[in-house]
C-alpha positions in Angstrom: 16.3 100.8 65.2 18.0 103.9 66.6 21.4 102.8 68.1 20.3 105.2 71.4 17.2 103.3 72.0 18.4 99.9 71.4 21.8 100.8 73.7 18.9 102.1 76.7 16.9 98.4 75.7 19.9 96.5 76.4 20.9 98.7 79.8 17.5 97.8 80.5 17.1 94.7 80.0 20.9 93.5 81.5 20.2 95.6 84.8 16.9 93.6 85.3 19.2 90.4 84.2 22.1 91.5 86.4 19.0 92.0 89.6 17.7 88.6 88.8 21.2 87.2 89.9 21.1 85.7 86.5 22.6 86.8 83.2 19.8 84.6 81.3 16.4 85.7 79.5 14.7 83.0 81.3 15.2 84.8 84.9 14.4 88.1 83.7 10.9 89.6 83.3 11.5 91.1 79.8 8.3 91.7 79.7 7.5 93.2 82.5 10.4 95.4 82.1 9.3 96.8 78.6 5.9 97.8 80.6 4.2 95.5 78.3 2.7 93.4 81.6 -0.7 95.3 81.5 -1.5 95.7 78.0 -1.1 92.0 77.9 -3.4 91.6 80.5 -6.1 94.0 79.0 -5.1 92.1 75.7 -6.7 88.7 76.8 -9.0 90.0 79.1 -10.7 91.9 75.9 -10.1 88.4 73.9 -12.9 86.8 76.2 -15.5 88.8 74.4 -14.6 87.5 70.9 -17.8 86.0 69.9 -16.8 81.9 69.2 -17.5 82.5 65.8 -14.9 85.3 64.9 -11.9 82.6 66.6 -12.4 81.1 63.1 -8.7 83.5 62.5 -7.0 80.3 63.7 -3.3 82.2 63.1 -4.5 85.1 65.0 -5.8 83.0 67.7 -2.8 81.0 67.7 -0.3 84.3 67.9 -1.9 85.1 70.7 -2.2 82.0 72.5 1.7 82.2 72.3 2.2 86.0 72.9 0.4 85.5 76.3 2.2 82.2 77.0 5.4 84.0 76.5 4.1 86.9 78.7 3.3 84.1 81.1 -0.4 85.8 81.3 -2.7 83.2 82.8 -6.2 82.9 82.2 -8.0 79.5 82.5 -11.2 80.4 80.9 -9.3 81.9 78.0 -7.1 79.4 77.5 -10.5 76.9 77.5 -11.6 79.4 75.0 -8.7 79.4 72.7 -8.8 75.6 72.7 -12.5 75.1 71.7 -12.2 78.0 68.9 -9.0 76.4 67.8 -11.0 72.6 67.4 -13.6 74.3 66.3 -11.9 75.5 63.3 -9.2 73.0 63.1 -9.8 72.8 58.6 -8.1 76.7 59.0 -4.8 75.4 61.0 -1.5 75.7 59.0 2.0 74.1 59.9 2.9 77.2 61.6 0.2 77.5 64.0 0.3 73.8 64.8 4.3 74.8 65.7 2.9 77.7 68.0 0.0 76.0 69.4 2.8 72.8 70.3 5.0 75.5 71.7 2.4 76.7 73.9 0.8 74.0 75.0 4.1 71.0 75.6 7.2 73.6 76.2 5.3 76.9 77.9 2.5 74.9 79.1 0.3 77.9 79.0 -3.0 75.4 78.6 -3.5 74.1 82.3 -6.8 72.4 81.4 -5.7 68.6 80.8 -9.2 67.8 78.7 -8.5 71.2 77.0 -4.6 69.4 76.5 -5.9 66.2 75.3 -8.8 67.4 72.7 -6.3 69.7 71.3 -3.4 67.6 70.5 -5.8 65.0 69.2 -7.2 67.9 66.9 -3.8 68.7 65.9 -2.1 65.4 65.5 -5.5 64.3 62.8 -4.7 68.0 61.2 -0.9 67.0 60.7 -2.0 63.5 59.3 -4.9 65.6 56.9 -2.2 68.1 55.5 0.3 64.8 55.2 -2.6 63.5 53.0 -2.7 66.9 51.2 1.5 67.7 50.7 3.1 64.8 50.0 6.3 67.2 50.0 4.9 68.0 54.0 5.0 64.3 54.1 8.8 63.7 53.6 9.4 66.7 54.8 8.1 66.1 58.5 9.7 62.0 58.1 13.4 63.4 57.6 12.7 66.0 60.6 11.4 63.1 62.6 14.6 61.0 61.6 16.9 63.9 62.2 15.7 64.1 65.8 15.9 60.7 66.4 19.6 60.7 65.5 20.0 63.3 67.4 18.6 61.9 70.7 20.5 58.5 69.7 23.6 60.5 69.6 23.0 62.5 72.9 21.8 58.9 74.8 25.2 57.4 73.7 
């Protein structure tokens, strides 16, 4: 990027940090800043006339699920939506969208629907278990993360 426009980003960005009373990203509306608030908003707006069928682009869907979490763009039919086209086409979900679709479900908590919550962790938890089957390599893999970050919690507890 050119070193003007990233030096008027970060003027930006720190003057809407610095008006927050807090030098953090987590007080500051980034996006809102950027102007990208509305075309967000048209964005999953225009998402609630994707026929069901065409959410069968699990990534996409899932990309987006997290883009407007992060925007913090609410939208309880939409987020209904995104569940039931995520289910419906759970055979299409990869390890990354499962980390997205975790993401914005348990840390953003962008899904406020708790049957919505429930169906969709339970569709997500027997697709882990199905590409375990699949990847053995996923399997040991996903075991040495799990162990790592039960060390880790042993070691912060202590």
């Amino acid at each position: 990027a050119d070193d003007r426009v990233t030096g008027s980003m970060s003027m930006i960005l720190n003057k809407e940090l610095m008006s927050k009373g807090e030098a953090t990203s987590e007080t500051a509306d980034i996006i809102g800043t950027v102007g990208l608030r509305e075309p967000f908003q048209a964005m999953a707006v225009a998402a609630l006339d994707i026929p069901r069928e065409d959410m069968k682009h699990v990534d996409a869907v899932a990309s987006m699920a997290w883009a407007l979490a992060v925007a913090n763009i609410q939208l309880a039919s939409l987020q209904i939506k995104v569940a039931k086209g995520i289910i419906a086409h759970i055979d299409k979900v990869s390890p990354p969208d499962i980390g997205k679709l975790f993401m914005t479900m348990h840390e953003m908590e962008w899904f406020k629907d708790a049957d919505a919550i429930a169906y969709l962790t339970q569709a997500l938890v027997a697709r882990i278990q199905t590409l375990k089957e699949e990847d053995p390599g996923l399997a040991s893999m996903l075991a040495a993360r799990t162990r790592e970050a039960q060390e880790a919690e042993a070691q912060d507890g202590a």
